[in-house]
C-alpha positions in Angstrom: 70.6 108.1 130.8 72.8 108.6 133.9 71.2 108.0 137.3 72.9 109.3 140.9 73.4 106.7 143.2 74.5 107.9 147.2 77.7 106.0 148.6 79.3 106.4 151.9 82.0 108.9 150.7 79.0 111.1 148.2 77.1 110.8 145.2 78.9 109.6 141.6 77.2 109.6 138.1 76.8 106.1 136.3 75.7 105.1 132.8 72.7 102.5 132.5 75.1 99.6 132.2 76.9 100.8 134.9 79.7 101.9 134.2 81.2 105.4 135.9 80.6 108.4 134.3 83.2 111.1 133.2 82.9 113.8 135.8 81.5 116.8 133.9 84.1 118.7 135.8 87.0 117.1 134.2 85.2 117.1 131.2 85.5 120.9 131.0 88.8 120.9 132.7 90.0 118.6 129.5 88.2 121.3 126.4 89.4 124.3 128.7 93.7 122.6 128.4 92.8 121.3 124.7 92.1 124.9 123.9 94.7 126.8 125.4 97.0 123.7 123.4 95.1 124.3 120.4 95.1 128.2 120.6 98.9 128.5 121.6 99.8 126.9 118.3 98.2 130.0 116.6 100.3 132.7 118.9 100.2 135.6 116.4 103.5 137.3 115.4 105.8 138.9 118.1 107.0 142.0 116.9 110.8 142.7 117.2 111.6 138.8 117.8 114.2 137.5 115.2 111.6 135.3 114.2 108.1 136.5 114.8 105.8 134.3 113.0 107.4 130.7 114.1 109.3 130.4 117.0 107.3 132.1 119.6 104.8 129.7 118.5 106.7 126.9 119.8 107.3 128.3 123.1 103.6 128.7 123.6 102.9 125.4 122.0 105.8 124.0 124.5 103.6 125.7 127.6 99.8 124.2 126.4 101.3 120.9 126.0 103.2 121.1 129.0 100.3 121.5 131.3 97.7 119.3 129.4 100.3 116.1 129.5 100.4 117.0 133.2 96.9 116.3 133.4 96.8 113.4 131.4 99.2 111.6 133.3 97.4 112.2 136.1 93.6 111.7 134.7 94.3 110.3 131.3 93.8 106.2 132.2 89.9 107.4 133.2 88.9 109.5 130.2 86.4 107.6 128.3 87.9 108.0 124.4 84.0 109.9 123.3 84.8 112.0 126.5 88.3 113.2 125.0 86.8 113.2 121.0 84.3 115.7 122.5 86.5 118.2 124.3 88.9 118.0 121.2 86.2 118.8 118.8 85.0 121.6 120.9 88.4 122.9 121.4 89.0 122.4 117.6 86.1 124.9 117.3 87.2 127.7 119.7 91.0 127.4 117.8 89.0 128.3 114.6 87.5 130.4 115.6 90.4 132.1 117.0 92.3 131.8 113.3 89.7 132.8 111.4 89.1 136.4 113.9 93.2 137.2 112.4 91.8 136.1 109.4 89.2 139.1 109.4 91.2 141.9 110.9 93.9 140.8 108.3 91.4 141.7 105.5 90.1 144.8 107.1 94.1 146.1 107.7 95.0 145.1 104.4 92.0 144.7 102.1 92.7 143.7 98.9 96.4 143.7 99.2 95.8 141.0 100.8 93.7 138.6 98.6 96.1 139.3 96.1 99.0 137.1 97.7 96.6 135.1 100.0 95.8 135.9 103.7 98.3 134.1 106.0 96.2 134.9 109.3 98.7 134.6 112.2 101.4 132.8 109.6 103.7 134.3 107.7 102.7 132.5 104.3 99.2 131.0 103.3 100.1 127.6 103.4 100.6 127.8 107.4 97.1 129.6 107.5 95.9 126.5 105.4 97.5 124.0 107.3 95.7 125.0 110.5 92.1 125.5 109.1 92.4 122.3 107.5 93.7 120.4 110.5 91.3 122.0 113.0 87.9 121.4 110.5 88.6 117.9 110.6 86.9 117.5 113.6 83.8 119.8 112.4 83.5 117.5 109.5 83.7 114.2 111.9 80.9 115.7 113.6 79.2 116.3 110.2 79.5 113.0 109.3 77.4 111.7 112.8 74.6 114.1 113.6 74.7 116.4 110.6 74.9 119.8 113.2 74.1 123.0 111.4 77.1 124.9 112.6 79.3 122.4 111.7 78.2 123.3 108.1 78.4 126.7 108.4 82.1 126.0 109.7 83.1 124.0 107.3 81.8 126.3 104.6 83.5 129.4 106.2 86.7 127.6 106.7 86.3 126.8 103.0 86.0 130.2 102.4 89.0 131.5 104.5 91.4 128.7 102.7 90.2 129.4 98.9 90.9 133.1 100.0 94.6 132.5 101.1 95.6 130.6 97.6 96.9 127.6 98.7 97.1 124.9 96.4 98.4 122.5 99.1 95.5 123.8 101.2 92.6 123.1 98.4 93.5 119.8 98.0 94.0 119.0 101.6 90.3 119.7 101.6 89.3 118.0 98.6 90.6 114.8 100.3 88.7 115.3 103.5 85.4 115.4 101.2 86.0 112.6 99.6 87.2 110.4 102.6 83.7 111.8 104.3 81.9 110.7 100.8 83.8 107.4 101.2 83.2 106.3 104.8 79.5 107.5 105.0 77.9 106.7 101.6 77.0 103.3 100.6 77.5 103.0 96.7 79.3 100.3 95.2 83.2 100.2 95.7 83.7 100.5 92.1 81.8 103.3 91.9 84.0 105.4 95.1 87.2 104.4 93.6 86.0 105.7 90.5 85.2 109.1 91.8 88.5 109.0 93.6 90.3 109.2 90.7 88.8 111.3 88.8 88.9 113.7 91.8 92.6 113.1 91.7 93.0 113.5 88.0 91.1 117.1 88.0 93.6 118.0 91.3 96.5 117.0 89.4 95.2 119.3 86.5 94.6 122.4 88.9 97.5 122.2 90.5 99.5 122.0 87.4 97.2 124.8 85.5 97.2 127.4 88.5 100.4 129.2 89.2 102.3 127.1 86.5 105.9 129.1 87.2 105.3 127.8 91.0 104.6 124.6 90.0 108.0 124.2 87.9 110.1 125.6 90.5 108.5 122.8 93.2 109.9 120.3 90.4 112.9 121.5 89.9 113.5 121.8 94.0 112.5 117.9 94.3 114.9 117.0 91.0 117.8 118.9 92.7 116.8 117.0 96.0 116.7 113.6 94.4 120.3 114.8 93.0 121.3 114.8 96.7 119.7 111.4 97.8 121.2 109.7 94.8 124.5 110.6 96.6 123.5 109.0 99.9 120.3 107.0 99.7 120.3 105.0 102.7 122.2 107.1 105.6 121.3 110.4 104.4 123.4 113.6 105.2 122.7 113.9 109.0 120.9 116.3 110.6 120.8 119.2 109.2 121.7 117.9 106.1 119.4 119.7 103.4 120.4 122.9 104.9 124.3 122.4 104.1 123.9 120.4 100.9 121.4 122.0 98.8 122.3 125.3 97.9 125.5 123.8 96.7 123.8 121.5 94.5 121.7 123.8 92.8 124.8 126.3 92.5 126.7 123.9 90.8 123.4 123.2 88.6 123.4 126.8 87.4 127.2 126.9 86.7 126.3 123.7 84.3 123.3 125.3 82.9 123.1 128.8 82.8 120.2 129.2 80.8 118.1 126.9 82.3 114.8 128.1 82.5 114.6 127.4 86.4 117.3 130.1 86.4 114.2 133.0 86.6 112.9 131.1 89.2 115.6 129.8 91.8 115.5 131.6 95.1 116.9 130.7 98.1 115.5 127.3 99.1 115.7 125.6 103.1 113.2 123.2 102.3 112.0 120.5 99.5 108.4 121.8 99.9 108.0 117.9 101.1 108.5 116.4 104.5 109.1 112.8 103.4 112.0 114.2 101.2 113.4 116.4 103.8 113.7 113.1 105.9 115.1 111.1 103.2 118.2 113.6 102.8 118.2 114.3 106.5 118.0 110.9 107.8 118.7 108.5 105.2 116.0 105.8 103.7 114.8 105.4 107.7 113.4 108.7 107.8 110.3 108.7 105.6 109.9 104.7 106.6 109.8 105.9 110.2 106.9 109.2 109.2 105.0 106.5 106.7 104.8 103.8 109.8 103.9 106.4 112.2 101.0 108.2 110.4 100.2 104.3 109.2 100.1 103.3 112.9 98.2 105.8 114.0 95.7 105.8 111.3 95.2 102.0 111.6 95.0 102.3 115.4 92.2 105.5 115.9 89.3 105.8 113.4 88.7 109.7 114.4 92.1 110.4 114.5 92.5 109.6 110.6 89.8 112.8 109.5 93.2 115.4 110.9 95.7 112.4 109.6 94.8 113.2 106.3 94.9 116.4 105.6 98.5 116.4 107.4 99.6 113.6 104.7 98.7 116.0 102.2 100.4 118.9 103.6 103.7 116.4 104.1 103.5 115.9 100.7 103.9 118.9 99.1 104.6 121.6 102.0 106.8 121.8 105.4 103.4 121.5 107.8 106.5 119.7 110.6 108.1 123.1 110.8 105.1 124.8 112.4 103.9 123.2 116.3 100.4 122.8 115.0 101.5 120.4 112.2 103.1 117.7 115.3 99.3 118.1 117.2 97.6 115.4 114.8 100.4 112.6 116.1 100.3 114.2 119.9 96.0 113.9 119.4 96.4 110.1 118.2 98.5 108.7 121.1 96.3 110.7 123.7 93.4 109.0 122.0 94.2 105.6 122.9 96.4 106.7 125.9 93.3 104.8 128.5 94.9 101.6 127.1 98.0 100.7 129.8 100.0 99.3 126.9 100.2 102.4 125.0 100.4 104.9 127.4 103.9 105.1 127.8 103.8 106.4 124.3 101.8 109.4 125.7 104.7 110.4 127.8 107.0 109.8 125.0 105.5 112.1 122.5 105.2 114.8 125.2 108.6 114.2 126.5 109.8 114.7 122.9 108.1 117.7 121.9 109.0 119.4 124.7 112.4 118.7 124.4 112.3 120.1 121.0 111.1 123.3 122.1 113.8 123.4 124.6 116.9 122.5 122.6 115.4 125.2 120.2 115.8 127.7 122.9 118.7 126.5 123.7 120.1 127.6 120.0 118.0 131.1 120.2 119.7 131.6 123.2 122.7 131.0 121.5 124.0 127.8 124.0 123.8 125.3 121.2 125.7 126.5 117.7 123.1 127.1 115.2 123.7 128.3 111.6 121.5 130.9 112.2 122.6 132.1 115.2 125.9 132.0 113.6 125.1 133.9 110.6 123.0 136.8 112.8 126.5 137.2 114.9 128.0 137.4 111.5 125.4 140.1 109.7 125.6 142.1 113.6 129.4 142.5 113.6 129.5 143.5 109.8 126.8 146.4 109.9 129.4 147.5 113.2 132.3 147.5 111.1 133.5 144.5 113.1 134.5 142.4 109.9 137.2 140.4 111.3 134.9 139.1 113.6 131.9 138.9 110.9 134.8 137.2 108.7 135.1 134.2 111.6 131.2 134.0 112.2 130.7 134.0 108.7 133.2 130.9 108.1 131.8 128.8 111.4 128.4 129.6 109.5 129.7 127.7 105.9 130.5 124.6 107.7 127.1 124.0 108.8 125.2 125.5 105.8 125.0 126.5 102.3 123.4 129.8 101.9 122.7 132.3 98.7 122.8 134.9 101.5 125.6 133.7 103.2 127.3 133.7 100.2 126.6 137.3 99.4 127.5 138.3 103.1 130.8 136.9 102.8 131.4 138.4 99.5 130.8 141.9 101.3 133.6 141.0 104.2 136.1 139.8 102.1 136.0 142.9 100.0 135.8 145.2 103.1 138.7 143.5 104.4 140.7 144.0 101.4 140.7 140.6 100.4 139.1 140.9 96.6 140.2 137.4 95.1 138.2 135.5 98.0 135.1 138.2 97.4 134.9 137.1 93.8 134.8 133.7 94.6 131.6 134.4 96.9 130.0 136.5 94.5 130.0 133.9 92.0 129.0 131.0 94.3 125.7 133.4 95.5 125.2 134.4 91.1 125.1 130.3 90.4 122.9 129.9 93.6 120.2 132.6 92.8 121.0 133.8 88.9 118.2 136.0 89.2 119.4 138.6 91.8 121.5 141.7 91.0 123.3 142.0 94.5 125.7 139.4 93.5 126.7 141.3 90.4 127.0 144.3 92.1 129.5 142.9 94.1 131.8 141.1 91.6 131.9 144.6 89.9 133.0 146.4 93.2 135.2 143.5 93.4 136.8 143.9 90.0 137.3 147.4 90.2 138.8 147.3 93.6 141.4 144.6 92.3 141.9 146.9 89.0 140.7 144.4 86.4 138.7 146.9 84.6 138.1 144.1 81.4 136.4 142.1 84.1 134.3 145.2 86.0 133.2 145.8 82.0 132.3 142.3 81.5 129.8 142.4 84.6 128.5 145.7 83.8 127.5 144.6 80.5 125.9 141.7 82.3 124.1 144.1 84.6 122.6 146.1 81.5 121.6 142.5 79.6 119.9 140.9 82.8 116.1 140.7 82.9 114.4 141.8 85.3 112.2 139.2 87.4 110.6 141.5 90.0 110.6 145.7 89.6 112.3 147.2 92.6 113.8 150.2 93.7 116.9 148.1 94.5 117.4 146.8 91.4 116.9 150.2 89.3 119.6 151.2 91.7 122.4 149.1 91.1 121.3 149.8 87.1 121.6 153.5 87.7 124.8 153.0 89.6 127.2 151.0 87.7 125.2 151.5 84.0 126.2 155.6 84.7 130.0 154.9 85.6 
């Protein structure tokens, strides 16, 4: 019950025990910023931009975090933490809301195309659609837990719904685990009993996720083996930033040259990440980086009880899925410090997380806007000047590219300058490096026959061609029924 009581300078709200009230103005001032924070994480995909689905995502996510730290600093030691809970649940709801409308017109546009691969929503795969739902319901199901509302059930079930439909393994366990930590925390059966269910619930998850897609499965193993392969080398200081990107490829090249017939070989594609955040910080980092994630999701966790139902599901996704290179997968740790920011000892934090993130999202336009060297940026200057015929300049692009990363399609780029430039020794060389990196693609062999038959080794251009014929086929294309056609008719 709140009663008004008149003071010189107007009228304020109190509680019974006295205490000041949140104004209801704020209140709605803090859901409307939460929102906009939440929604801007979701920015669907910019056509035309180098990078549609991700990066314009961060620049929106870099604005909604701009202006709600701006009013955190300014309100954030008065807001009451069920005050802040509230608008965060309610702007959890109107972000889910906001997914799950892409979610529709992406069925209706694509039908069922679409359920086929899994619907990505505003992603551009099924785990990022995943990784949202997941992490926004975890407030629906916190406000399961306490009053039971009906359309938090119906939420939860629809977001069910929307995540079975995009096929994400990553994403089904995710919510298993928010089930049973809601089965945990508000049922009262013996402990026994809950840590008996929790493994069996584990044991059947472990089973599904090695019984559905089992070819996806083996390549995820064989990504973390080659990974371990690389932290073996440097276990405790890591590679440095940037590490994975200029290590692995390499690794898993010189795999394939050992092991040609390796059943991975159907499989390997190019890879940028270990499909697990705690590994990409190990070969990143060194042994520091997955003790400092562990020791901040464990702080956090141990600090706010209603920040550990979107903790969790973020754990799982670190686990076996890159949820760090999307904004929306940062929002859990960003939500946890502004929890607990009304606490003068830990607000400093507050301004250090959104300090941080917003220096992220600037040096990362920085590098789109080409001021800070990037591989990428380096390997798009290279791609640009060889479709112009500019290949002395792709050839020097190209090169400041290799030192920072190790790349199937690097490789094959370079291959293609070399030999337009005349220089058919160094074209091999490439050609092979990009066949041991991704034995499964034909491009690579196309090249080391072009190659050949430039340098006049026609014992060699025979060899491939025979190769060419031999090679199975992983996925039909019109591409690869080309190069057949081409060299096959010779």
């Amino acid at each position: 019950m709140l009663q008004s009581i008149g003071i010189n300078s107007g009228t304020r709200l109190v509680s019974e025990d006295g205490r000041q009230a949140f104004p209801a103005k704020r209140q709605a001032a803090l859901t409307f910023l939460i929102s906009i924070m939440l929604s801007s994480c979701l920015l669907p995909p910019v056509p035309l931009y180098w990078d549609a689905f991700v990066t314009p995502k961060w620049y929106a996510a870099g604005i909604g975090i701009f202006l709600l730290a701006t009013y955190l600093l300014r309100f954030g030691k008065s807001i009451p933490k069920a005050c802040f809970a509230k608008s965060f649940r309610q702007a959890a709801l109107v972000a889910i809301l906001f997914e799950l409308l892409f979610v529709v017109c992406e069925f209706l546009r694509e039908g069922g195309s679409a359920l086929e691969v899994g619907l990505c929503g505003t992603y551009d795969t099924p785990a990022g659609l995943a990784l949202s739902l997941c992490l926004l319901l975890a407030p629906a199901c916190q406000a399961i837990g306490n009053k039971r509302l009906p359309w938090a059930i119906l939420l939860t079930a629809v977001v069910c719904v929307a995540v079975a439909l995009s096929k994400s393994r990553t994403g089904l366990i995710a919510l298993s685990a928010i089930g049973f930590y809601g089965v945990w925390r508000r049922t009262h059966i013996r402990f026994w009993m809950k840590c008996t269910l929790g493994l069996f619930l584990a044991v059947a998850l472990i089973w599904g996720a090695l019984s559905y897609k089992p070819q996806s499965t083996k390549g995820r193993l064989f990504i973390a083996q080659r990974t371990f392969q690389l932290i073996q080398r440097h276990p405790l200081s890591g590679y440095g930033p940037g590490g994975f990107l200029k290590e692995y490829m390499d690794c898993q090249g010189r795999f394939f040259a050992q092991h040609p017939y390796h059943e991975a070989a159907m499989l390997a594609d190019e890879v940028q990440h270990p499909l697990c955040e705690f590994l990409y910080a190990w070969t990143e980092l060194g042994l520091l980086g997955p003790l400092a994630l562990v020791s901040l999701f464990a702080w956090i966790f141990l600090q706010s009880s209603a920040s550990r139902w979107i903790l969790l599901p973020l754990f799982v996704f670190c686990c076996f899925s890159y949820p760090l290179l999307y904004p929306i997968g940062w929002l859990p740790f960003f939500a946890g410090l502004a929890e607990f920011s009304a606490k003068k000892w830990h607000f400093w934090l507050l301004k250090a997380g959104a300090g941080l993130f917003l220096l992220a999202v600037f040096m990362k336009l920085c590098m789109d806007l080409g001021f800070i060297a990037s591989p990428f940026h380096s390997y798009n200057r290279a791609s640009r000047a060889y479709r112009k015929g500019q290949f002395a300049e792709a050839e020097i692009a190209a090169r400041q590219c290799s030192q920072c990363c190790s790349s199937y399609n690097l490789e094959l780029l370079s291959g293609d300058i070399e030999h337009h430039l005349g220089n058919d020794s160094a074209a091999v060389q490439h050609y092979i490096s990009a066949s041991h990196m991704c034995p499964v693609r034909f491009a690579p062999l196309e090249g080391l026959y072009a190659a050949y038959s430039a340098m006049g080794d026609t014992a060699m251009a025979k060899s491939v061609a025979k190769a060419i014929a031999e090679k199975p086929i992983k996925i039909q294309s019109s591409e690869v029924y080309r190069i057949k056609n081409e060299i096959l008719n010779k």
